[in-house]
BAVO-952150 format. One record per residue (C-alpha): x, y, z; residue number from 1. Coordinates in nm, 3 decimals. Layout:
<drenros>
{u: X | v: Y | w: Z | k: NUM}
...
</drenros>
This chain:
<drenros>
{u: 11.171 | v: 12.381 | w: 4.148 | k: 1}
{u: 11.540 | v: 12.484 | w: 4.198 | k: 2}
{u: 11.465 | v: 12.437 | w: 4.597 | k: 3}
{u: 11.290 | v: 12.129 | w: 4.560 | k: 4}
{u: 11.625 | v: 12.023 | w: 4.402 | k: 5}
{u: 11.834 | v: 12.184 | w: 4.679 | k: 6}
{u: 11.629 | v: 12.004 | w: 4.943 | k: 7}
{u: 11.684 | v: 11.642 | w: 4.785 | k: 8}
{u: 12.064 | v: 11.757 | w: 4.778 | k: 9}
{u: 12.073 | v: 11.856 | w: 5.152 | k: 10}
{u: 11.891 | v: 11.525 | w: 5.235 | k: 11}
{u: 12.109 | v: 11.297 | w: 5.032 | k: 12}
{u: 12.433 | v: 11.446 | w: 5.141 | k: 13}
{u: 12.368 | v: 11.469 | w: 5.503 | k: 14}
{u: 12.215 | v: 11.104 | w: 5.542 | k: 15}
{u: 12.507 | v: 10.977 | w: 5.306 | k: 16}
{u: 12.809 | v: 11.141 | w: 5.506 | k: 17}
{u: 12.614 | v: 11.014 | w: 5.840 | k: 18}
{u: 12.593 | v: 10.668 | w: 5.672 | k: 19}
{u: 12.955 | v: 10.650 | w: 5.535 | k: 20}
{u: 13.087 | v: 10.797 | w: 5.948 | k: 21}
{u: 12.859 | v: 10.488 | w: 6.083 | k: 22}
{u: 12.982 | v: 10.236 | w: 5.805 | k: 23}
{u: 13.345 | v: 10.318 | w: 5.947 | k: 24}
{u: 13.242 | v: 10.230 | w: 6.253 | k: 25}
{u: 13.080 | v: 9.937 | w: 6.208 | k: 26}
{u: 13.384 | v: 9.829 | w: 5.994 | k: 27}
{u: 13.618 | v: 9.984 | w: 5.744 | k: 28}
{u: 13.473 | v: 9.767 | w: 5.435 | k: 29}
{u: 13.135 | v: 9.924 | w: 5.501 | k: 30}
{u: 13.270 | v: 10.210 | w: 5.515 | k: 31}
{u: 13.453 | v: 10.257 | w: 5.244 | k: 32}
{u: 13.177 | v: 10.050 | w: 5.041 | k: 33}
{u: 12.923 | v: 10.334 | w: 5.130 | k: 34}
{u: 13.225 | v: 10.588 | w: 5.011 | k: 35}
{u: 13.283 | v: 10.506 | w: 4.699 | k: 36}
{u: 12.912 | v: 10.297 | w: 4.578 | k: 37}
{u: 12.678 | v: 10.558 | w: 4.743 | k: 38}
{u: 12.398 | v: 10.310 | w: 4.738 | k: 39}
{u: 12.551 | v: 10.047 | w: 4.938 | k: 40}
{u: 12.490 | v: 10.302 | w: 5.184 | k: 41}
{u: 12.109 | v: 10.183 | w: 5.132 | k: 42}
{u: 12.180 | v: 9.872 | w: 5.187 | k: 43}
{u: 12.425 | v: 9.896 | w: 5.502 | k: 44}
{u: 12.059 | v: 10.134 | w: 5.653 | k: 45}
{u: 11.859 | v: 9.881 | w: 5.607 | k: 46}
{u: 12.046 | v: 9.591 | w: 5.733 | k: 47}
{u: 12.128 | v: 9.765 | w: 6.043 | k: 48}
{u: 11.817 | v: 9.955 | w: 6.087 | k: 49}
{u: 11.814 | v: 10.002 | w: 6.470 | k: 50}
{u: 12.130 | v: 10.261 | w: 6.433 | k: 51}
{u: 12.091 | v: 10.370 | w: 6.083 | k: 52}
{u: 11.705 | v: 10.454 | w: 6.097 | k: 53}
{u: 11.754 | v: 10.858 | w: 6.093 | k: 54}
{u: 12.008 | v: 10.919 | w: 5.813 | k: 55}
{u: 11.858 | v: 10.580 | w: 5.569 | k: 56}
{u: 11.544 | v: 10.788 | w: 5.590 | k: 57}
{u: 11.721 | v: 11.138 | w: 5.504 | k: 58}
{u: 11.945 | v: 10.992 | w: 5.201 | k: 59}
{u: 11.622 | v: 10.760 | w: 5.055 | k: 60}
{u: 11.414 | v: 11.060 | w: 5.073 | k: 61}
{u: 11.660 | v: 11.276 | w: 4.883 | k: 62}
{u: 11.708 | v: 11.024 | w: 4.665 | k: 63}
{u: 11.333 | v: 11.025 | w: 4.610 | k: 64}
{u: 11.321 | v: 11.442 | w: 4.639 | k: 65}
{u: 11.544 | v: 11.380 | w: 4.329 | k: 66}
{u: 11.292 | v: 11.197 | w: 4.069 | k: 67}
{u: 11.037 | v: 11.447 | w: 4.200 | k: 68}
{u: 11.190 | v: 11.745 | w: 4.116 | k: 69}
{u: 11.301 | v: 11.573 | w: 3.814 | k: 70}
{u: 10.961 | v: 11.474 | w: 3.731 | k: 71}
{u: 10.820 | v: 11.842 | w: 3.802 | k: 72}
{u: 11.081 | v: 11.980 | w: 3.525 | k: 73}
{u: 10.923 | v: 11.759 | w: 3.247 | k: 74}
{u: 10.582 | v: 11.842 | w: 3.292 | k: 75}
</drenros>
């Protein structure tokens, strides 16, 4: 279970830092929104979904990866 949890860490941190670099591109609010509230970074994917599609995907399925491997421990 310890790699399930490393996975959903890889995923989450990637699509985050990929999120928070297009955020500051878009505009420094965004940006720094998706910085410091990590799941504004959700919201900023899905309302520019054209761009964003690739790392929204990678951070929500960490995110997801996450209660899995969370789930797995408890049972």
């Amino acid at each position: 279970m310890e790699i399930l949890g490393l996975a959903a860490m890889v995923l989450t941190l990637v699509g985050w830092i990929w999120l928070v670099v297009l955020g500051f591109k878009d505009h420094w609010g965004w940006g720094l929104g998706i910085l410091i509230f990590g799941i504004v970074g959700l919201v900023y994917g899905f309302m520019n979904f054209a761009k964003a599609k690739i790392p929204t995907i990678l951070f929500l399925a960490g995110i997801i990866l996450y209660f899995v491997a969370g789930a797995s421990l408890m049972g």
